[in-house]
C-alpha positions as CSV (number, residue, x, y, z in Angstrom):
1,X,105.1,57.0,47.8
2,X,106.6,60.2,47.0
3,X,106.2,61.6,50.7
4,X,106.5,59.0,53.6
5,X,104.1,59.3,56.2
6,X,106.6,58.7,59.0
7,X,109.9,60.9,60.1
8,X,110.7,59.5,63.0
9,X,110.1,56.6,66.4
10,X,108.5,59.5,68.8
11,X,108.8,56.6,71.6
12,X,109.3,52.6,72.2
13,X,106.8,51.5,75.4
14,X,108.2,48.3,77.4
15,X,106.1,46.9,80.0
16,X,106.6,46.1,83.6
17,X,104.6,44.8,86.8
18,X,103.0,47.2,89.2
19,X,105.2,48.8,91.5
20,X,108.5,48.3,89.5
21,X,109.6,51.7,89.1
22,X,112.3,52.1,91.5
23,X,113.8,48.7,89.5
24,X,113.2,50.3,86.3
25,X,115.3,53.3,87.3
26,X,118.3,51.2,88.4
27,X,118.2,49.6,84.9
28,X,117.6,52.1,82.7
29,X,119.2,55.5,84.2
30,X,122.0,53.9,86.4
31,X,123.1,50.9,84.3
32,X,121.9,52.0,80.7
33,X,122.8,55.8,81.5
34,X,119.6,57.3,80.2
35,X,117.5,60.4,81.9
36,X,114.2,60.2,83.3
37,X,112.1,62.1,82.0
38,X,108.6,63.5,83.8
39,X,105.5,61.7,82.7
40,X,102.8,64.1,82.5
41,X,100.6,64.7,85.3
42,X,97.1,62.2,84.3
43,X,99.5,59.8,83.1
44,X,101.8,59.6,86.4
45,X,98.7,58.5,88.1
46,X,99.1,55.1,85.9
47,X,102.5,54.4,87.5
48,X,105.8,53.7,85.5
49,X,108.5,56.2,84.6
50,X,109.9,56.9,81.0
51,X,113.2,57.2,79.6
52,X,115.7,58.9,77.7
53,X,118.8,59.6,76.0
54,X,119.6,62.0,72.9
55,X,116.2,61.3,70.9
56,X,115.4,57.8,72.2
57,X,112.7,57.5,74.8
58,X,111.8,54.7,76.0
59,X,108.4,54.1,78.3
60,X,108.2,52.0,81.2
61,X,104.3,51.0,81.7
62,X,103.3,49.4,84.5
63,X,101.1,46.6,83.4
64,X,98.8,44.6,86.3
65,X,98.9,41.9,83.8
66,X,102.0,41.5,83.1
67,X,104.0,39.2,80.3
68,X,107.5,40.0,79.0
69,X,108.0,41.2,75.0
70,X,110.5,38.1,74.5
71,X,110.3,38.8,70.7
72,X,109.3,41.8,70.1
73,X,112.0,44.3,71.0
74,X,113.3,48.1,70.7
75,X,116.6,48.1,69.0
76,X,119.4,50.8,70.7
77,X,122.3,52.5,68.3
78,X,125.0,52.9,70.7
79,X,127.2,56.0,70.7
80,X,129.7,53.7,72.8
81,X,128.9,50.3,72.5
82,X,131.6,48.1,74.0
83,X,131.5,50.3,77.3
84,X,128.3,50.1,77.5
85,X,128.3,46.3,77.1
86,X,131.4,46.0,79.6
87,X,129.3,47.7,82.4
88,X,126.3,45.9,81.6
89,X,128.6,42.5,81.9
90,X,130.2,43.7,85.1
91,X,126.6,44.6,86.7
92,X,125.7,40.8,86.1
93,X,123.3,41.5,82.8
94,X,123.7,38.5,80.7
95,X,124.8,40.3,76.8
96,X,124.0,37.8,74.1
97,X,126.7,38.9,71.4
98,X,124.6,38.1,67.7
99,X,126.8,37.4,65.0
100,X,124.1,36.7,62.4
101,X,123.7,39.6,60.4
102,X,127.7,40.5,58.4
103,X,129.0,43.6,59.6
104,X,126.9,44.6,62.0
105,X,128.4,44.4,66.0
106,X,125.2,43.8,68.3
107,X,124.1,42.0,70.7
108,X,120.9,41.8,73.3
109,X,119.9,41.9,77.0
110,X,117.0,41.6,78.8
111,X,115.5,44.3,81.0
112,X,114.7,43.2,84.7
113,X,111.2,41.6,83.6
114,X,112.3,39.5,80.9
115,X,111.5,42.3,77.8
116,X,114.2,42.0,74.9
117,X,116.3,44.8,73.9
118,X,118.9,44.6,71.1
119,X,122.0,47.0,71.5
120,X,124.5,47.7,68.3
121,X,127.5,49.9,67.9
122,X,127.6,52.5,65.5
């Protein structure tokens, strides 16, 4: 296919219960040091709060029926990695370190709710 159809992730959506947001911001802006970023007027109304950090965004939906992503899972390059995983350790985040792939330093977390995130270093 001569021209891909794709360029680029605009945005990964993660799931949380109603009424999490104030959670959701200790997680991602205070501990994973992203920015919130305004949801847009009609879609504030639906609750959550999105995300980000250089071109990664990451949306926070509140979900009335919610069940975690335990599989399924955004996967963060990380400009500092072993910082970032030191924080997350001292905060009291539980970092699974994954050797299984040669070469490649990563590990994963889980956000507040239970939804799996994988973190590697650059």
């Amino acid at each position: 296919m001569p021209d891909s159809p794709f360029t680029a992730i605009d945005h990964v959506q993660l799931a949380m219960p109603a009424g999490q947001e104030e959670t959701a911001r200790i997680f991602f802006r205070d501990l994973l040091g992203m920015t919130e970023i305004p949801k847009p007027t009609e879609l504030a109304k639906r609750g959550g709060c999105w995300f980000q950090s250089g071109a990664v965004q990451i949306h926070i939906g509140a979900d009335k029926d919610f069940h975690p992503a335990t599989k399924a899972h955004p996967a963060l390059r990380c400009h500092n990695y072993a910082n970032l995983v030191a924080r997350l350790r001292s905060s009291g985040v539980v970092v699974r370190d994954d050797f299984e792939i040669p070469g490649v330093t990563r590990a994963h977390i889980l956000d507040p709710w239970g939804n799996r995130i994988e973190l590697i270093a650059e």
